[in-house]
DRENVOMAR-431958 format. One line per field, with one value per residue (C-alpha): residue in three letters; z, x, y negated; residue number from 1. Coordinates in steps of 0.25 Angstrom, whole numbers, padded with zeros to 4 digits. Example, Ala and Ser with C-alpha at 12.3 -4.5 7.8 and 13.67 -1.06 7.14 Angstrom:
res = c(ala:ser) $
pz = c(0031:0029) $
px = c(0049:0055) $
py = c(0018:0004) $
n = c(1:2) $
END
This chain:
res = c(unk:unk:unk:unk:unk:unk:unk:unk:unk:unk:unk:unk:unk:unk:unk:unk:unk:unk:unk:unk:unk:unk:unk:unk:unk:unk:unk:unk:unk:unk:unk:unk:unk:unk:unk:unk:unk:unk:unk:unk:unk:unk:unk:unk:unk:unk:unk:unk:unk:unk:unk:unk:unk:unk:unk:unk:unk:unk:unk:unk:unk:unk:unk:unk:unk:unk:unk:unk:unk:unk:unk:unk:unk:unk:unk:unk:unk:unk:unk) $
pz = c(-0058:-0050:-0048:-0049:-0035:-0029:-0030:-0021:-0012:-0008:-0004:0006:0011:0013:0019:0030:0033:0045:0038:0027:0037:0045:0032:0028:0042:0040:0028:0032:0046:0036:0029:0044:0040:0030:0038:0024:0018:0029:0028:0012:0012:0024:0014:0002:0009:0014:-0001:-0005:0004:0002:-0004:-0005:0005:0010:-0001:-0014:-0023:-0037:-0034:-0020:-0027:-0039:-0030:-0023:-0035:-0038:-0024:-0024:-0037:-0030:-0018:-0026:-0033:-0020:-0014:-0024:-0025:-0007:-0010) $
px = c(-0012:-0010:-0024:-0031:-0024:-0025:-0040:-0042:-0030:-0034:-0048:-0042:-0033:-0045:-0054:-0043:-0032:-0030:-0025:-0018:-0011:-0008:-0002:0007:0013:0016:0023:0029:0035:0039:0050:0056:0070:0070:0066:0068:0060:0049:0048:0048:0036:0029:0030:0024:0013:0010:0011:0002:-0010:-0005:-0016:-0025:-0040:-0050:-0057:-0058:-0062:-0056:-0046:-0041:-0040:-0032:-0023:-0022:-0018:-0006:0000:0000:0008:0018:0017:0018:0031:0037:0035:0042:0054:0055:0055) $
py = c(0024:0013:0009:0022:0023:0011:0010:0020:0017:0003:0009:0018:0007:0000:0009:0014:0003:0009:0020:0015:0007:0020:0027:0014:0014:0030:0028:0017:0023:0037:0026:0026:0027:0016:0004:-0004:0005:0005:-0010:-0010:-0001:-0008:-0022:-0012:-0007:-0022:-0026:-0015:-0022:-0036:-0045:-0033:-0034:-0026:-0023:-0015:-0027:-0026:-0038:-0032:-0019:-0025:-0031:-0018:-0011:-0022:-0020:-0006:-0006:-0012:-0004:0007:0002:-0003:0010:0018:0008:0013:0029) $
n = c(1:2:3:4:5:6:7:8:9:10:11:12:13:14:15:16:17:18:19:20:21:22:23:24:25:26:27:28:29:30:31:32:33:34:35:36:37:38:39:40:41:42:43:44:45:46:47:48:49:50:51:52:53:54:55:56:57:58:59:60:61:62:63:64:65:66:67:68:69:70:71:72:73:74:75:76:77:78:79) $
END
């Protein structure tokens, strides 16, 4: 379940950006033979955090929730 997941995900974020931002650079760089690929998941993963803030207030975490359905469906449509 979406949500079930996403809860706990945007915490993590939250609390360490500097590693989320480290982990997102990784998985980009491992799509290094696809330059097309590298950039449609670098625009995902900005999507994934657009509109969302630093904090876990039910708004933020709903909005949260709605990207990363689409994350989720643009990612799957790259592998």
């Amino acid at each position: 379940n979406q949500w079930s997941l996403s809860r706990p995900l945007l915490a993590l974020i939250l609390s360490n950006p500097s590693y989320f931002a480290s982990w997102k650079a990784s998985i980009v760089q491992q799509q290094a033979a696809s330059p097309e690929r590298q950039q449609k998941l670098t625009a995902a993963f900005e999507r994934l955090m657009a509109d969302v803030q630093n904090s876990l207030e039910a708004k933020n975490r709903d909005r949260f929730t709605q990207n990363l359905t689409v994350f989720r469906h643009d990612a799957k449509s790259l592998f």
